[in-house]
NUBA-545926 format. One record per residue (C-alpha): x, y, z; residue in three letters. Coordinates in Angstrom, 1 decimal. Layout:
// NUBA-545926
+--------+--------+--------+-----+
!      X !      Y !      Z !   r !
+--------+--------+--------+-----+
!      X !      Y !      Z ! ALA !
...
+--------+--------+--------+-----+
//
This chain:
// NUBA-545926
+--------+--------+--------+-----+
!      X !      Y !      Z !   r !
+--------+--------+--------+-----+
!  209.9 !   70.2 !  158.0 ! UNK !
!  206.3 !   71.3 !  157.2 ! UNK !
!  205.0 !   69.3 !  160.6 ! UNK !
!  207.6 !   71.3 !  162.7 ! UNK !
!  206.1 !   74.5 !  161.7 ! UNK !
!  202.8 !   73.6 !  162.2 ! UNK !
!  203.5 !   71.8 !  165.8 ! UNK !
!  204.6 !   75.5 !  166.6 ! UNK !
!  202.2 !   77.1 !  165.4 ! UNK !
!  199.3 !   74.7 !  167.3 ! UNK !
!  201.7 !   75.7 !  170.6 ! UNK !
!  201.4 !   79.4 !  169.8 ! UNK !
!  197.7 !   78.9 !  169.0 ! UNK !
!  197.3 !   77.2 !  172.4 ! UNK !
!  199.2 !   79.7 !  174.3 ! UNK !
!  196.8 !   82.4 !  173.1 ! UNK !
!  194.0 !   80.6 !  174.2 ! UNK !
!  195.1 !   80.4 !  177.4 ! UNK !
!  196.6 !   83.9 !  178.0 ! UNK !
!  194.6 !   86.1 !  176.3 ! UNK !
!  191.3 !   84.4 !  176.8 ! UNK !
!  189.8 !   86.5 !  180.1 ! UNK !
!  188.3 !   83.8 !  181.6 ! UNK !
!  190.8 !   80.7 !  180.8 ! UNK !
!  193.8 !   83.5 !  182.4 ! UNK !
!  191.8 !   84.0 !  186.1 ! UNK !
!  191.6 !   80.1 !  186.3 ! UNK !
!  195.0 !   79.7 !  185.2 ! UNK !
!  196.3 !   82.5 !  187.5 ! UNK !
!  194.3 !   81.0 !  190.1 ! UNK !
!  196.3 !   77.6 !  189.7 ! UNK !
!  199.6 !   79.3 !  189.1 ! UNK !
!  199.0 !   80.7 !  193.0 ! UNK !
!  198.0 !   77.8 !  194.3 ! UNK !
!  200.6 !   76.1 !  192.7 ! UNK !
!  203.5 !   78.5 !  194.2 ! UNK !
!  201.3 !   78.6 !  197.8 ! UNK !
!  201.9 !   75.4 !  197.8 ! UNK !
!  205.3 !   75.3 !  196.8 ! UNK !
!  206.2 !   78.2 !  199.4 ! UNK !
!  205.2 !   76.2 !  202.0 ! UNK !
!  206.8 !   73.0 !  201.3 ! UNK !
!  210.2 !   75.3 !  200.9 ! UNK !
!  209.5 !   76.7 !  204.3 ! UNK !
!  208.8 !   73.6 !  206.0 ! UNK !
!  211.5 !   72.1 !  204.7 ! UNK !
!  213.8 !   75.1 !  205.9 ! UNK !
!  212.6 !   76.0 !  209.2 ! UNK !
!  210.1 !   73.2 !  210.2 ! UNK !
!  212.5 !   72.4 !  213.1 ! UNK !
!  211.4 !   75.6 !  215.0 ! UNK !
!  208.1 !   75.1 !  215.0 ! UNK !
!  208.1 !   71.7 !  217.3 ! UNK !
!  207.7 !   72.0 !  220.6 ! UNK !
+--------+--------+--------+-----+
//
């Protein structure tokens, strides 16, 4: 049971390094709107790619 709690605590540990750190958050918000860009577009491709042939 010892090993669960400290699993957890290494996630919380790593979730603070990457959130609260300054410089670690604008990379990772920089790959989180890439990420959805990306994912936006694929959506609307999907969706309404038939009007944009000619």
């Amino acid at each position: 049971m010892a090993k669960g709690g400290s699993s957890i605590d290494k996630l919380k540990d790593l979730w603070n390094s990457q959130v609260n750190d300054e410089q670690q958050w604008a990379l990772n918000f920089n790959l989180l709107k890439a990420t959805g860009l990306f994912t936006g577009a694929i959506f609307f491709m999907r969706n309404f790619g038939e009007l944009m042939s000619i």
